[in-house]
N, C-alpha and C positions, 0 to 999 in steps of 0.2 A: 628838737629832740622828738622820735618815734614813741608812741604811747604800747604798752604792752598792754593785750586784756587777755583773760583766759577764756573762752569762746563759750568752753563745757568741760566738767567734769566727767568722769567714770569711775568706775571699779569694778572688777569680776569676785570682788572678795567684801564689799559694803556696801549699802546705800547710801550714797552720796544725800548729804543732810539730815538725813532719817535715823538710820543705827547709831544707836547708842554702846559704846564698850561694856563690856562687865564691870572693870575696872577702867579709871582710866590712866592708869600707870603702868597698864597692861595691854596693849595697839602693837598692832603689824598688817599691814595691808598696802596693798599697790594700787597706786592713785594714776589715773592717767588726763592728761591736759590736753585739750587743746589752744594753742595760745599763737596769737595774730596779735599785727598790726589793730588799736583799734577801731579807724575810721577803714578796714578792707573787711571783705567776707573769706579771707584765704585762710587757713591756720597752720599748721604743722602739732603733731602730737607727741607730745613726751609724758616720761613715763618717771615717776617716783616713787621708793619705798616709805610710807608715812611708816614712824613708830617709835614708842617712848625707851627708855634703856633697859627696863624691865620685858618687853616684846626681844627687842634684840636678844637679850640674853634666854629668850627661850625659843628664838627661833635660828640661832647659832650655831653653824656647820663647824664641829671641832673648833679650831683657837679661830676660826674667823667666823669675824660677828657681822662685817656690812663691808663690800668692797668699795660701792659707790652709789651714787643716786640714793641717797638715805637721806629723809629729814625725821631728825631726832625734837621729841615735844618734852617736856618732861615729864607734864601729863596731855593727855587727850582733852579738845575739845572741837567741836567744827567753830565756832570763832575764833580759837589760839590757832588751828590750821590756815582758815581764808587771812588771817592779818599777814602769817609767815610768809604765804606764797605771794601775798601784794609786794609785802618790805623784798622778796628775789626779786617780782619782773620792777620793781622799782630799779632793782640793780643794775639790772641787763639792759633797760632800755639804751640806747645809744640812738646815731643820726642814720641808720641802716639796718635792714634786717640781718645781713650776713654777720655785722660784728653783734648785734644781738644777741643770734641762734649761738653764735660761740661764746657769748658770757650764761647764757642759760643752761647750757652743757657743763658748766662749773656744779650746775644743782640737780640736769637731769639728764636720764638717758633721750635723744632723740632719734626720732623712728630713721634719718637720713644718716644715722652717724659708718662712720665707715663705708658708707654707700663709694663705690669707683664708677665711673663710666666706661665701658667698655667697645 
């Protein structure tokens, strides 16, 4: 079985580890990963919406609340967040990257999706 790691965090909308919520029943922010194999230095980046159901509902376009790539917390914390994202690539590893990157796509946007070769 391939080991999943997540390489590095981001975000354009928190500091990763640092920020603290107001509330933490109250989260919305887009988290971005990078996640490889973990004995390679290669990664690929995906993208998720962190946020609790109180976030969602105020950050709700008319009747839609999340179309996809949303991990819902019930509250916020950076340790209920890093357990969630282990228990995913726990899920996704398999004995290859390509069926990997297609079970991790069940949790995130990735940066290749829809990519065609021309």
């Amino acid at each position: 079985m391939m080991e999943l790691t997540i390489k590095s965090m981001m975000s354009p909308d928190v500091e990763i580890d640092a920020w603290e919520a107001e509330s933490p029943r109250d989260v919305y922010f887009l988290l971005e990963l990078e996640i490889g194999e973990t004995h390679r230095d290669a990664a690929d980046l995906f993208q998720v919406m962190v946020a609790t159901p109180e976030g969602l509902r105020e950050h709700a376009r008319g009747n839609i609340i999340s179309e996809r790539a949303t991990l819902v917390l019930s509250e916020f914390s950076w340790p209920s967040l890093h357990r969630a994202l282990q228990d995913i690539l726990r899920k996704c590893q398999t004995t290859d990257w390509p069926q990997s990157c297609l079970r991790l796509q069940r949790y995130f946007r990735w940066e290749y999706e829809d990519f065609v070769r021309s």
